[in-house]
C-alpha positions, 0 to 999 in steps of 0.5 A: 635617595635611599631612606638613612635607617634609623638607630635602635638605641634611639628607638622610645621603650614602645618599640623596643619592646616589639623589636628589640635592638635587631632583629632575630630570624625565626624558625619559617620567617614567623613574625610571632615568636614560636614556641619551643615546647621542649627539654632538651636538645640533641647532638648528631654525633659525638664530634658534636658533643666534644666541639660544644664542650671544648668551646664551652670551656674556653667561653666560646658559643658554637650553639645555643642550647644544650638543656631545657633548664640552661635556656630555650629560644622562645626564653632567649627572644623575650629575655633579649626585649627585655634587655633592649627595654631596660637599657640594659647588656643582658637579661635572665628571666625566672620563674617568679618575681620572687625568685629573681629577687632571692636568686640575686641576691644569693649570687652576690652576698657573701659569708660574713657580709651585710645587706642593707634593706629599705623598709616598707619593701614587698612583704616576701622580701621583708620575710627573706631578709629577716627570717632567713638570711641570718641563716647564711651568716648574713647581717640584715638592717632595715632603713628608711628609704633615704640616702642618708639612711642608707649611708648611716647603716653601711658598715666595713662588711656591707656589700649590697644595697638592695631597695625598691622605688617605688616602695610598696605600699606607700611608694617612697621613691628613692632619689636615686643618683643620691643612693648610687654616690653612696654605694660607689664612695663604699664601694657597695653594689646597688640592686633594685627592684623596680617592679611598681615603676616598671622600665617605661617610666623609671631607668635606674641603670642609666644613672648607675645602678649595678643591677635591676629586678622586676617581677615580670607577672606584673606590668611587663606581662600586664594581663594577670596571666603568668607568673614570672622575674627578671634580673637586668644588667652587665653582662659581667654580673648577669653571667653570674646570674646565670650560673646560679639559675642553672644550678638552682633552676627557676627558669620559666617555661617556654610557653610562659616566655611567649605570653611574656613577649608578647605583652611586651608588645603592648607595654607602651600603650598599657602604660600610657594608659597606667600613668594617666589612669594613675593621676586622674584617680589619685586626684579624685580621691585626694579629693574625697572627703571621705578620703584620710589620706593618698599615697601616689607619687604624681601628687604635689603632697606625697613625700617623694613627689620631687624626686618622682618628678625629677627621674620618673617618665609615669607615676603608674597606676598603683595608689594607696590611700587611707579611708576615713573610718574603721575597719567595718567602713572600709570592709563596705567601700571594698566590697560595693565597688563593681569593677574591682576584684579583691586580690594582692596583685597589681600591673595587669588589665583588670582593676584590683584591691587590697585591704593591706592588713588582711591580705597581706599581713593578716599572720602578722601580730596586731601590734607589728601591723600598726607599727609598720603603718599596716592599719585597718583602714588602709587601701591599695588599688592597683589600676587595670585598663578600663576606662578612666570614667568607669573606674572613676565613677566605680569608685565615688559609688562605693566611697558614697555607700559608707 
């Protein structure tokens, strides 16, 4: 009796992230996706340029590619993972996280329109929404990371809400169905940036969201080598997406995208690893007594835990935490742990710290910085792949120095 073969949308995010939803033939049968080291694309005769056009124009597709900027097979192959990993109808990959978030943002705000914000967001997008947006005529309000915050902001020319969850730094998780009710009774698009929860343990398109970014340079590369964004949902609303990023440009380079794919291959095991890794420490140091206070979604004391544990598969590995004392104690604990490099990413396989007032918000006036919570004793640790035991014991050695 012939084996029934399984069915990919039932295949576990692991596998989906190797495979994808089909399979797509390479160039010589390669099973590692080539690289397509080029610009352009050519035509064999003019014939061939007037067919592409014509069938361009009336929204068919005889061929895949024309230019560099538009799309490249190695960009298309881990834009397509990407896609089967998140659940979603399509994918557009960028050239930064950064760059997915204010691209998409461009694509769908409008003149005259307001965009509500949820705070304690990542810091660049904090500045965008703030400093810059104004600039396009565009209204801003920053709320706490609620439902009910959310719903209080929405005005008659609301038309995007845009949050994160976990947040970043204190990883506030939003209750998602809550916030999607809401947007949909007012008619507003929903987009979220998931990068912190990643697509392995979060699936906010499953429960209605319109539209989801993640900064791709972290768990889903998850080696700290490139940088990169991804923007995920409809086709319908990707397809908008797309035409921005062919006029503004922001696409990664080829060789970008095969680093991409090819940590996806690993992104189940990683993040089994990030998710254990991430409750074993938050417990040690919640623990601590020279610990203040820890910010970690899986612990029965943060103020999301039951939401976290309602939509959430993992809790990764990031972890915030206040060290009891001043900035001169804190400085010590940082600069004894061994294992720890002192840099303000996060996601990949080495283990990082942050000091949050001085990497990320050392421009800020002081008084700013205490009032949204950046004080001098406060820590964000960002799990690598190291063992648990190695980590564990990096950090008591370093806790026991102040």
């Amino acid at each position: 009796m012939s084996k029934k073969p399984s069915d990919p949308k039932n295949w576990n995010p692991a596998t989906l992230a190797i495979h994808g939803l089909d399979r797509t033939e390479h160039a010589h049968f390669a099973v590692s996706t080539p690289i397509v080291h080029t610009s352009n694309y050519y035509f064999n005769n003019t014939q061939e340029v007037y067919d592409f056009m014509k069938a361009k124009s009336e929204g068919k597709v005889i061929r895949e590619h024309e230019y560099g900027r538009y799309g490249n097979p190695t960009q298309q192959e881990c834009e397509r993972k990407l896609a089967a990993v998140e659940g979603a109808e399509r994918a557009v990959l960028f050239a930064s996280g950064m760059a997915a978030v204010i691209l998409t943002i461009m694509t769908f705000m409008r003149r005259d329109g307001h965009i509500i914000f949820t705070s304690d967001c990542y810091r660049q997008t904090r500045d965008f929404a703030a400093n810059l947006l104004a600039e396009f005529g565009i209204q801003v309000s920053m709320v706490d990371p609620t439902a009910d915050a959310i719903e209080k902001a929405i005005k008659p020319n609301t038309n995007i809400i845009f949050t994160e969850s976990p947040t970043n730094p204190y990883l506030r998780c939003l209750d998602l169905p809550a916030v999607v009710r809401v947007a949909k009774q007012h008619k507003v698009m929903t987009i979220i940036d998931a990068t912190l929860a990643t697509s392995y343990n979060l699936k906010p398109l499953a429960v209605g969201v319109d539209v989801v970014i993640h900064s791709a340079t972290k768990y889903l590369g998850g080696h700290n080598d490139l940088l990169a964004g991804v923007t995920l949902g409809s086709d319908k609303l990707m397809n908008d997406v797309y035409r921005m990023q062919r006029m503004i440009g922001a696409t990664p380079g080829p060789l970008t995208c095969f680093l991409l794919e090819r940590g996806l291959k690993t992104f189940g095991l990683r993040m089994e690893h990030h998710n254990r890794a991430g409750m074993a420490v938050a417990r040690m140091l919640e623990a601590n007594p020279k610990i203040e206070k820890v910010w970690y979604p899986g612990l029965e004391s943060h103020p999301d835990h039951r939401i976290a544990k309602e939509q959430m598969k993992g809790y990764g590995s990031i972890i915030t935490f206040l060290v009891k004392g001043d900035d001169a104690k804190t400085r010590k604990f940082i600069d004894a742990l061994e294992l720890f490099l002192i840099t303000p990413s996060l996601g990949g396989s080495e283990s990082l710290v942050t000091q949050m007032w001085m990497m990320s918000f050392f421009d800020y006036p002081e008084d700013y910085r205490k009032k949204i919570g950046m004080s001098d004793n406060l820590v964000r640790i960002a799990l690598g792949l190291e063992d648990v035991d190695d980590l564990l014991a990096d950090l008591k050695q370093a806790l026991e120095r102040i």
